[in-house]
N, C-alpha and C positions, 0 to 999 in steps of 0.2 A: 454461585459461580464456582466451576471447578478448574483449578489452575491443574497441567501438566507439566509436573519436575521428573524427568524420568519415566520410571511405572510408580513414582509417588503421586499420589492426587492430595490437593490442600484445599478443603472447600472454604470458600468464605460466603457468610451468609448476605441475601439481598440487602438485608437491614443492616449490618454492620460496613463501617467505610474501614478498609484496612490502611495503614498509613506505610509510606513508604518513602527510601531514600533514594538518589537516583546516583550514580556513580559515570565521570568520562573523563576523559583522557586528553589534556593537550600535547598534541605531537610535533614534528615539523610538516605533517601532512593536513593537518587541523589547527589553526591558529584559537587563540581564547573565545574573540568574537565566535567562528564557526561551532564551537563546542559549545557555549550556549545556545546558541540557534539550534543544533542536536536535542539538546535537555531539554529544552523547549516542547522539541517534538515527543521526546521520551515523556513528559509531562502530560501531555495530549492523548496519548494513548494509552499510560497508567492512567486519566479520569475515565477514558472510553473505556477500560476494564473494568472501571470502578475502585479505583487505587489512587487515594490520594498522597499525592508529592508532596511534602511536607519539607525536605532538606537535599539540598545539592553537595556533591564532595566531588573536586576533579584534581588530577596531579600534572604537571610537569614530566616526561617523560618520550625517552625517544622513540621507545617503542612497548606495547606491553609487557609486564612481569609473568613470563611463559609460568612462572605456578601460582602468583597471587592478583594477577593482571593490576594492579596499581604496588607501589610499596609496602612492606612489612607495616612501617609506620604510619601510612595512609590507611593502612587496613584497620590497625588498632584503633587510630581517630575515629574511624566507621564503627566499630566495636562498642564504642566510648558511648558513641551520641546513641545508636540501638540501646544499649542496653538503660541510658537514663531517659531513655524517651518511650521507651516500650513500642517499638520498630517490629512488625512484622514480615517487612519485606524488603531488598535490597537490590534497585534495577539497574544492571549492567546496559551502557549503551551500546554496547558492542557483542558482539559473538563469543561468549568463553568454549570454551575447551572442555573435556570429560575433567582433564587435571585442575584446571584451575577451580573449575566447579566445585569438585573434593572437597580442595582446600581452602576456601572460601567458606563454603556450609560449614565447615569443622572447626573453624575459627569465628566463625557469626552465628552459629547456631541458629537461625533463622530462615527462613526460605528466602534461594537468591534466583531469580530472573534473568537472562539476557535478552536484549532488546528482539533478537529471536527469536524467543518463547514467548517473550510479550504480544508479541504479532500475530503466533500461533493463538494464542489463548483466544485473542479477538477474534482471529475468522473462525476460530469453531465455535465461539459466543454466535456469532452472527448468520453462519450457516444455517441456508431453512430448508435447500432442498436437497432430495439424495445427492445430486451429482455434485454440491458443494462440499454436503458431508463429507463424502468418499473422495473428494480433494483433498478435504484440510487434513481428514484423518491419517492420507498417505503422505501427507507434507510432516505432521507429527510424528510419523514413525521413520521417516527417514532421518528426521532429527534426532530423533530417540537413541537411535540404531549404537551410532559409536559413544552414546553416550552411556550404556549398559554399564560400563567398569566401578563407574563411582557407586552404584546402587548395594555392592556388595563388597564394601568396604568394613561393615560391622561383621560379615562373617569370617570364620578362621579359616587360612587358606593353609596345605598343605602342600611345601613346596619339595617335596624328596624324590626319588630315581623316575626312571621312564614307566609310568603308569599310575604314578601315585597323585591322583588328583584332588582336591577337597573338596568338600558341599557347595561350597561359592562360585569355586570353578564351572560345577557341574550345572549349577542352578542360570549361571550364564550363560553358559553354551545352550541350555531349554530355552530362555528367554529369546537369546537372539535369532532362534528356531523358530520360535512362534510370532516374531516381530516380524522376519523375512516371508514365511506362510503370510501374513495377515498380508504384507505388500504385495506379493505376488495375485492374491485375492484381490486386493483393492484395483490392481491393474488392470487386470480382466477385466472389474465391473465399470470401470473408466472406458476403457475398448468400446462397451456393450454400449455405453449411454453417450459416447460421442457417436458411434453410428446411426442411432436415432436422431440425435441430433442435426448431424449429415442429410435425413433424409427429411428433416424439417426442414431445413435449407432452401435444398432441393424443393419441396414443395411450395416455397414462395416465390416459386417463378422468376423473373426475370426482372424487376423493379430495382432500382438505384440501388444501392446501401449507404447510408451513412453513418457512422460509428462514432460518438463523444468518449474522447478518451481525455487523459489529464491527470493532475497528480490527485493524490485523494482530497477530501471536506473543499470541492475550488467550486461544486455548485452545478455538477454533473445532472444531480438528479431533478433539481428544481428547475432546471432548465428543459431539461427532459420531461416533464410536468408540464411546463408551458407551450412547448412545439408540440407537444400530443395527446395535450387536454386528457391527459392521464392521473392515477394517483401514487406512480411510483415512490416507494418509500424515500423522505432526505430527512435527515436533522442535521444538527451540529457535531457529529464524532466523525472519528476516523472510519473507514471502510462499512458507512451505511450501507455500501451495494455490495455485495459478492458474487450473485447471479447476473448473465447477460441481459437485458430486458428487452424484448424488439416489439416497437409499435411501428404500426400503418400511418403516417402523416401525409397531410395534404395540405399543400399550400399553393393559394388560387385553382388552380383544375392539375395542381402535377401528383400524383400521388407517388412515396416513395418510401423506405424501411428506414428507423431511428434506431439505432443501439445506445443503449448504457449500459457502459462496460465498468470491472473494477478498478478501483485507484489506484495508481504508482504511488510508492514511497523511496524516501533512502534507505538506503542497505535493506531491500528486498529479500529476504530470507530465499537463496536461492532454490530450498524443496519446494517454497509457493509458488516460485515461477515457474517450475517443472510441472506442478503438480496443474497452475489455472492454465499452463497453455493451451489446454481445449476450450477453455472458457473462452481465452482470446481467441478464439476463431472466426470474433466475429469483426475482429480489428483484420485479422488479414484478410478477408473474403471482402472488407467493404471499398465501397469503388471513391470514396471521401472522407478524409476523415475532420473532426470536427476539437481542435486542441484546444480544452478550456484551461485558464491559468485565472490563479488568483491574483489578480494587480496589486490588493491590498498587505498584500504578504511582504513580508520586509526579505525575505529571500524566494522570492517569485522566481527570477530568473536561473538560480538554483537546480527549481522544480521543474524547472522546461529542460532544463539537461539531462535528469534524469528521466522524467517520462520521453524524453528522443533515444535517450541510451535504451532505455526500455523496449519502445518500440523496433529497434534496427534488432532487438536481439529476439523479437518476436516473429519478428516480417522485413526479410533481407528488399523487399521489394518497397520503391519509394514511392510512396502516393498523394495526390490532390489533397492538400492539408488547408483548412481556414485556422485561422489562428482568433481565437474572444477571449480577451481580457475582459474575465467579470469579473465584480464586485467593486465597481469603481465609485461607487455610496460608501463603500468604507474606508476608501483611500485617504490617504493625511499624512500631511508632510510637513516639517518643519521649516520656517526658512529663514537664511542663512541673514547675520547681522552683515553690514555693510563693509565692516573691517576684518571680519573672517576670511583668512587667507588660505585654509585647510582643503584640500579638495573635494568637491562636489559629490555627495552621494545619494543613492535611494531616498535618504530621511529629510533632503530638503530640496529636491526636485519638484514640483508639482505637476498633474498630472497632464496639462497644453504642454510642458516642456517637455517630459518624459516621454511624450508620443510621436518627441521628434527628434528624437536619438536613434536609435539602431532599429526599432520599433519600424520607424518610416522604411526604413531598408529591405524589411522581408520581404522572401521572393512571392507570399502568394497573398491571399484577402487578408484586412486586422481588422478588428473591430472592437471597440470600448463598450462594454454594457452592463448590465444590474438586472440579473436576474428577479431579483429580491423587488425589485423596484421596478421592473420590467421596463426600464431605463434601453432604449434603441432595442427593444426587440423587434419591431416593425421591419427594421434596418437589417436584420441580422436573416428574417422569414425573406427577405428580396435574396437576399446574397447567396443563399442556398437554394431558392428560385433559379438563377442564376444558373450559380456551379451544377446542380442536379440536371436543369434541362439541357448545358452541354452535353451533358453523361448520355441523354435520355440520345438527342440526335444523334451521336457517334452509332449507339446502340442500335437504334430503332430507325432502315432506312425511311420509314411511314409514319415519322413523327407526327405530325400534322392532324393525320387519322387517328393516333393514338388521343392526343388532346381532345383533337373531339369527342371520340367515345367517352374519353374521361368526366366530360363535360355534361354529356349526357345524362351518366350515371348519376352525379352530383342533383 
């Protein structure tokens, strides 16, 4: 595996687990609960890299240390435990800075991470086709971009009159020459291959769209496997999908298009969302969309904010949404002793109760179901029966006709 720090590369081999610590911040925007549920995820995604979290360190603070993002003596305590535990890596939950970066690395000597790179590392792990590649790689180099200045920190700069510049300087200004070329290159070939794409579109004619969008690992693609007797890849990591996947599904005589699309997360490195918005094209062109949430998540409702913030900033246009809670085989709740006076939360609601809170109130279809367990799938192929063959009669003034041919064929 090769991590990107900069224009340093740190490989780590398949066979060796590197171990690592994870670093976050409780603020007034972040209370202690939220910042573990964060680490959590930061946890998630160091194993998806193949980086095992070994130790947590979080500070009190009102806002980040603009040069050392946590304290002088938060950082030393990080020092401390690296270097008696033989720590190779050091994950920021958050976004550093070219500065903080620096100074961080020059007092940890170790390779440091922010939860940005981390994310990065993963899609270009996972990336399999050109048009992903030349996503992630434009996502990496726009990250890279302002972060140029730490990399030539060992060389000697010469700072005297108007002209006098040093190797460091000079050797910057090349890099971020060839970093800007490489983007302007990767743009173009993005242009090239959404137009094709465009005219795959285009050439699947006029048929529904429905598009499974959702925050990432909620069971996207397994489900996507069962509506289209496909063998789309899923396991248990973060961003198993990166490419859009569109199957032809048919349920009873309706036949219509299935997208699985990639995961939302928190603090979405915003080069990725620049970079997949062609990917997303297939959320905004679809005439349905299909929001899977994982019920069993102890911050599920969370994830629905963020994949809705996601979406309004993909596609100002509001669409026909069903709402499936899977994973409702993993759900578990604790419940509350008799003399507990403390207010009621996620952890000891059970799931008949929870389905009749705010749940009952959404404005369009819910549905409870287990992929895994194909728990009310039966229920879930009617409902999109349903919503699809509204689409189909608005569309099609010869519906009728249409079904039958359909029928036919079948």
């Amino acid at each position: 595996m090769v991590y990107l720090c900069g224009m340093k590369e740190f490989i780590i081999s398949e066979a060796q687990t590197e171990k690592a610590v994870l670093v976050g911040l409780v603020t007034p925007e972040q209370n202690e609960q939220k910042v573990a549920e964060y680490l959590d995820e930061l946890a998630f995604l160091a194993d998806t890299a193949g980086v095992e979290a070994v130790k947590r360190f979080t500070q009190k603070l009102d806002y980040p240390n603009s040069v050392t993002f946590v304290g002088t003596g938060k950082l030393q305590e990080i020092k401390e435990y690296v270097v008696e535990h033989e720590i190779g890596v050091v994950i920021f939950d958050d976004e550093l800075s070219a500065k903080q970066l620096r100074n961080i690395e020059k007092e940890l000597q170790v390779m440091i991470l922010d939860r940005t790179n981390l994310i990065l590392d993963i899609f270009a792990k996972r990336a399999q086709t050109a048009h992903a590649k030349a996503q992630v790689e434009l996502a990496q180099y726009k990250y890279m971009l302002p972060r140029l200045t730490r990399l030539w920190t060992h060389l000697e700069r010469q700072r005297g009159g108007v002209g006098m510049r040093g190797p460091g300087e000079t050797q910057l200004e090349t890099d971020k020459r060839i970093i800007l070329d490489k983007i302007s290159r990767l743009k173009r070939e993005l242009v090239d291959i959404d137009k094709q794409k465009s005219v795959q579109r285009k050439n699947r004619g006029k048929m529904v769209r429905v598009a499974l969008v959702g925050y990432t690992n909620v069971g996207k693609s397994t489900l996507m496997n069962l509506l289209s007797k496909s063998e789309v890849f899923a396991e248990n990591k973060l961003f198993a999908t990166l490419d859009t996947t569109v199957r032809k599904v048919i349920i009873e005589n309706l036949p219509f298009l299935l997208s699985d699309t990639v995961g939302f997360i928190r603090k979405l490195p915003t080069e990725l969302v620049e970079s997949f918005k062609s990917t997303l094209d297939e959320v905004r062109e679809a005439d349905l969309l299909v929001h899977i949430v994982d019920i069993s998540h102890p911050s599920f409702e969370e994830q629905i904010e963020v994949v809705n913030r996601t979406l309004a900033e993909i596609d100002k246009q509001e669409k026909p949404m069903i709402m499936v809670f899977n994973k409702v085989d993993a759900f578990t709740f604790v419940p509350k002793e008799a003399d507990d006076l403390t207010p009621r939360t996620r952890e000891n609601i059970d799931l008949d109760e929870l389905k009749h809170t705010w749940m009952n109130r959404l404005p369009g279809d819910c549905l409870f179901i287990s992929a895994k367990e194909r728990t009310n799938i039966e229920a879930l192929k009617a409902l999109l029966y349903e919503r699809v063959k509204q689409i189909h009669i608005t569309r099609f003034p010869y519906n009728d006709f249409l079904f039958q041919h359909y029928e036919e064929e079948e």
